[in-house]
C-alpha positions as CSV (number, residue, x, y, z in Angstrom):
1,X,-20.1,9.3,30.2
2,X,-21.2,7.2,27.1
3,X,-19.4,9.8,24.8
4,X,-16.7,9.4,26.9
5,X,-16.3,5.7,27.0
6,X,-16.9,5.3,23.3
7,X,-14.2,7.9,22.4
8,X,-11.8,5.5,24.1
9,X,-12.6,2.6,22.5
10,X,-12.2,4.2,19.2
11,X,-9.4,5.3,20.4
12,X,-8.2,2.1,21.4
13,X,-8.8,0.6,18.1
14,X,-7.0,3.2,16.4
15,X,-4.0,2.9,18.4
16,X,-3.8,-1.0,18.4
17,X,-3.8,-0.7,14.4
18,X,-0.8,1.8,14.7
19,X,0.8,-0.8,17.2
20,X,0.5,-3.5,14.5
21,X,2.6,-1.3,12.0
22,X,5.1,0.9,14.0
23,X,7.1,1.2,10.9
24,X,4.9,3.9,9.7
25,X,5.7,6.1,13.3
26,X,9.3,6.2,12.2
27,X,8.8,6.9,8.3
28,X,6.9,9.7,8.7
29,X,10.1,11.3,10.3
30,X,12.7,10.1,7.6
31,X,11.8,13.4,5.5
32,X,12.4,16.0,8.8
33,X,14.8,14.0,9.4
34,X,16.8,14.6,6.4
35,X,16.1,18.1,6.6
36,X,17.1,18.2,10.2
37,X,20.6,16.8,8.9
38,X,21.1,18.6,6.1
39,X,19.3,21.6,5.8
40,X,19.2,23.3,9.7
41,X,22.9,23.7,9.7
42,X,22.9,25.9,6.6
43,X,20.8,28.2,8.7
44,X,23.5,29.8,11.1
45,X,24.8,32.1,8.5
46,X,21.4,32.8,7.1
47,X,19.7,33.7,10.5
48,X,23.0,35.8,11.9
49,X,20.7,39.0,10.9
50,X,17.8,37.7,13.8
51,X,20.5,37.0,16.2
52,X,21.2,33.5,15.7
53,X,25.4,32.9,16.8
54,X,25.6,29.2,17.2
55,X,24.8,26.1,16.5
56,X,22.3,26.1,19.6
57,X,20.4,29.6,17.5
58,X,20.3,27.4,14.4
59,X,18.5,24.5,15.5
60,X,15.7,26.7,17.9
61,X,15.1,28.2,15.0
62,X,14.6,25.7,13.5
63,X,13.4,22.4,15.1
64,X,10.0,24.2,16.0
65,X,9.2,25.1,13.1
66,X,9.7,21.4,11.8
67,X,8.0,20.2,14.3
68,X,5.2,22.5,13.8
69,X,5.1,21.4,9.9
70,X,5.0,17.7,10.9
71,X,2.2,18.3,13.0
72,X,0.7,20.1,10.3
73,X,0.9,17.5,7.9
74,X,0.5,14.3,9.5
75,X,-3.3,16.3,10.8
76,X,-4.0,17.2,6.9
77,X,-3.5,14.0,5.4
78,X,-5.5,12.1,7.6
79,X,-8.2,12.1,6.0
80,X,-6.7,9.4,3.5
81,X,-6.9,7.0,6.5
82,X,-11.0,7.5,6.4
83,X,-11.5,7.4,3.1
84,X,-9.5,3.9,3.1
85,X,-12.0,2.7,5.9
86,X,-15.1,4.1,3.9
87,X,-14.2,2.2,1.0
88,X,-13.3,-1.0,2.8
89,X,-16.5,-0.7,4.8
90,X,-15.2,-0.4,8.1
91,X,-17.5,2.9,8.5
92,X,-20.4,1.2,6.7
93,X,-20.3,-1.7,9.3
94,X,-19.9,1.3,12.3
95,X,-23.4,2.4,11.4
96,X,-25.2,-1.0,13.3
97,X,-23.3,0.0,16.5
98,X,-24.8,1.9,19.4
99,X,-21.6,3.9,19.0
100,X,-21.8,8.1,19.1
101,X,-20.7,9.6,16.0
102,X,-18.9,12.2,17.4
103,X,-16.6,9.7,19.1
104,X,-15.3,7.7,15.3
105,X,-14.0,11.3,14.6
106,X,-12.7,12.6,18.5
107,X,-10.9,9.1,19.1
108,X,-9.7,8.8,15.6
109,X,-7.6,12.3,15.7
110,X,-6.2,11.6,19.7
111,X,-4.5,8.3,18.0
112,X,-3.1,10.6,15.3
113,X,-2.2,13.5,18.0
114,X,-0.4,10.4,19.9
115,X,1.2,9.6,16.8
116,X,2.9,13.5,16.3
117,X,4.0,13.5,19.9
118,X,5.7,10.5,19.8
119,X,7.3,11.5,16.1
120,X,8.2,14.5,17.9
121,X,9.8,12.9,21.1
122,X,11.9,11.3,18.6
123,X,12.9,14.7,16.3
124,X,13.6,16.7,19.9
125,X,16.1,13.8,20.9
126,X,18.0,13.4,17.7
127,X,18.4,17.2,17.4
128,X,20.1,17.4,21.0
129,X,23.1,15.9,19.8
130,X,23.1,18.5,16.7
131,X,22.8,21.5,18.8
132,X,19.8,22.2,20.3
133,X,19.7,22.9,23.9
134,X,16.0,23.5,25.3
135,X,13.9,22.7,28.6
136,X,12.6,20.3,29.2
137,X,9.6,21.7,31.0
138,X,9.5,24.3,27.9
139,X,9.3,21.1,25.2
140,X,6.3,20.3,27.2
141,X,4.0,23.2,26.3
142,X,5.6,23.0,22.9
143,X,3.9,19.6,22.9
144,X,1.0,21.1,23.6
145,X,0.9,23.4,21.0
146,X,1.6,20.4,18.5
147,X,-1.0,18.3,19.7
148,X,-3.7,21.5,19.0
149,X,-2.2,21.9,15.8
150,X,-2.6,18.4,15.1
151,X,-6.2,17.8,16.4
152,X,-6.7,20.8,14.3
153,X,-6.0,19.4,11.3
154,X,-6.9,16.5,11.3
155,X,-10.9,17.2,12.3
156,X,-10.7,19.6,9.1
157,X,-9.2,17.0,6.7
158,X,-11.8,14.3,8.1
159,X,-14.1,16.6,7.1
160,X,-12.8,17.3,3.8
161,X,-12.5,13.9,2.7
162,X,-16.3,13.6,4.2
163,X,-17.0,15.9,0.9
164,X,-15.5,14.8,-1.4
165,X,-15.7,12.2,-3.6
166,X,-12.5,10.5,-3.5
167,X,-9.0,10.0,-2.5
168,X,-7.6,11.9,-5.6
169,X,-10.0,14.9,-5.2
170,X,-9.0,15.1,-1.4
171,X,-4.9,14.8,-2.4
172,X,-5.7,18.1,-4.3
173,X,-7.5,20.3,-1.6
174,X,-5.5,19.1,0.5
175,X,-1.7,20.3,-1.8
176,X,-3.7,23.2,-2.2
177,X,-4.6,24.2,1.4
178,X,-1.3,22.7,2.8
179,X,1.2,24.7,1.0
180,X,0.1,28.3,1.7
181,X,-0.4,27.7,5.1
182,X,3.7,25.9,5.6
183,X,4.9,28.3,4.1
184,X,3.3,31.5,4.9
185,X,3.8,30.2,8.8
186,X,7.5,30.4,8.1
187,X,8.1,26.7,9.3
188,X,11.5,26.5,7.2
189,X,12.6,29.7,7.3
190,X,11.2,32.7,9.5
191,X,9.1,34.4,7.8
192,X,11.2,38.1,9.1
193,X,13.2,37.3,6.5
194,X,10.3,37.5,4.0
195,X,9.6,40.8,2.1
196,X,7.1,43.2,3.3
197,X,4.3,42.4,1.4
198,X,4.7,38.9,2.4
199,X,5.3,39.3,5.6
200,X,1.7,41.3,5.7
201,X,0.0,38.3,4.3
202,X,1.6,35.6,7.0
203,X,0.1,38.3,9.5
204,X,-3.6,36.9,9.0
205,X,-2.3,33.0,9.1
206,X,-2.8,31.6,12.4
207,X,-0.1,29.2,12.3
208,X,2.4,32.0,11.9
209,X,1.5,32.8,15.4
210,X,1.9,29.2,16.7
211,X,5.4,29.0,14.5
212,X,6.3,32.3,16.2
213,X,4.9,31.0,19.9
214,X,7.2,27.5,19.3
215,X,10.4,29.5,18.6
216,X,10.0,32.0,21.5
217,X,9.7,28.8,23.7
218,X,12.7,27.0,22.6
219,X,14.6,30.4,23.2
220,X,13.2,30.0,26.5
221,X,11.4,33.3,26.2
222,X,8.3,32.6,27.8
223,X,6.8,36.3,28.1
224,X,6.5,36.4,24.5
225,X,2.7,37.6,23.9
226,X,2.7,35.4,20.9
227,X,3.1,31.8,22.6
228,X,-0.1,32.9,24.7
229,X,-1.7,34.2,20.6
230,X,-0.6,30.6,19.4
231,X,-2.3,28.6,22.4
232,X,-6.4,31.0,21.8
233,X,-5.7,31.1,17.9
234,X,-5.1,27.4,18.0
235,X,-7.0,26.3,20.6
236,X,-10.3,28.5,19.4
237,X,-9.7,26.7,15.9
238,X,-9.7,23.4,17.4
239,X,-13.3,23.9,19.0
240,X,-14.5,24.9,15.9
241,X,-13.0,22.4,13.2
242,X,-14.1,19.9,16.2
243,X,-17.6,21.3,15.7
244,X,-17.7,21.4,12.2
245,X,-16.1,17.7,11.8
246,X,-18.1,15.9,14.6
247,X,-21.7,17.2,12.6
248,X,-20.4,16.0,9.6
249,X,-19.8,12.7,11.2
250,X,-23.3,12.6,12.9
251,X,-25.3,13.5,9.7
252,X,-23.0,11.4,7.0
253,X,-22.3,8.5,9.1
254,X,-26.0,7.0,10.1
């Protein structure tokens, strides 16, 4: 119960910060959104060959695997944010509470999952008067996808910057990690449109399966074995980045 109630005051904290300064909520969205604009409606003639014939194709084709990058991201870069309180010694003063560890890193990524799934709320609503056309019972479990993507990240990049020695060293891992991953997932373009040796690499990324898993649900196909692939890939990932982050906040943060 004490875990409990001190993962929702860190929590709390987190979240009244991102209250105080809303305007970062919608910025992070001005790049997808651009893309959104000008980019998805290129793709109808590019995706005719996987059956896209409208508008409607174009944008399920597209919006998850946007969303699905955003998620990605925002989780990645998070570790910034804890380097910024390490240095400003937020963390340092953390230390003389009775606080768990575990909870500074568990309520820390829920305020940035809160964050994506608000960012995506927005994208989902400003791509229905594009073209897209989805459930809304179907957005839900995408949501839950994103928020496992997400929660995944961000425990690995808190643990990341953990390592490292600063936010320059962490800006690099992170570029270098980041990239592959987007776009061996195939978040801009599906990655069946790749060539076969590429397409043999993306096999063995995880997030190729939840990319995969997110477009099958927007397409309302919801037998596709690779939405269930997505949520144990993901979800088996977020125990163990969870793991792996939560010990480094117990034996670093003291």
């Amino acid at each position: 119960m004490k875990l409990l109630r001190d993962i929702w005051l860190v929590f709390q904290r987190h979240m009244l910060l991102m209250w105080r300064s809303p305007m970062l909520v919608i910025l992070g969205i001005a790049q997808p959104v651009v893309y959104l604009i000008l980019f998805a409606p290129l793709l109808q003639e590019a995706l005719v060959t996987l059956g896209a014939k409208s508008t409607t194709d174009a944008y399920r084709f597209y919006v998850p695997g946007m969303l699905v990058a955003l998620a990605m991201a925002t989780g990645l870069y998070a570790g910034f944010s804890l380097l910024n309180e390490m240095a400003s010694g937020v963390i340092e003063r953390s230390r003389v509470t009775a606080i768990s560890r575990s909870s500074m890193m568990i309520g820390r990524a829920m305020r940035d999952v809160v964050v994506v799934i608000i960012q995506s709320i927005l994208l989902t609503i400003m791509s229905i008067p594009l073209g897209l056309a989805v459930y809304i019972g179907n957005v839900l479990i995408a949501y839950l996808l994103l928020a496992l993507v997400n929660f995944c990240t961000a425990a690995l990049s808190y643990s990341i910057a953990l390592k490292v020695s600063g936010p320059a060293v962490l800006g690099q891992v992170i570029n270098n990690v980041a990239q592959p991953l987007m776009l061996l997932s195939g978040t801009l373009l599906p990655i069946a449109l790749a060539p076969l040796w590429l397409r043999s690499i993306a096999a063995f990324n995880p997030f190729t399966w939840v990319v995969d898993g997110m477009r099958s649900i927007f397409r309302d196909n919801l037998g596709d074995p690779n939405i269930i692939k997505a949520l144990v890939s993901i979800g088996l990932l977020t125990v163990l980045a969870t793991i792996w982050s939560t010990r480094l906040f117990t034996k670093t943060v003291r």
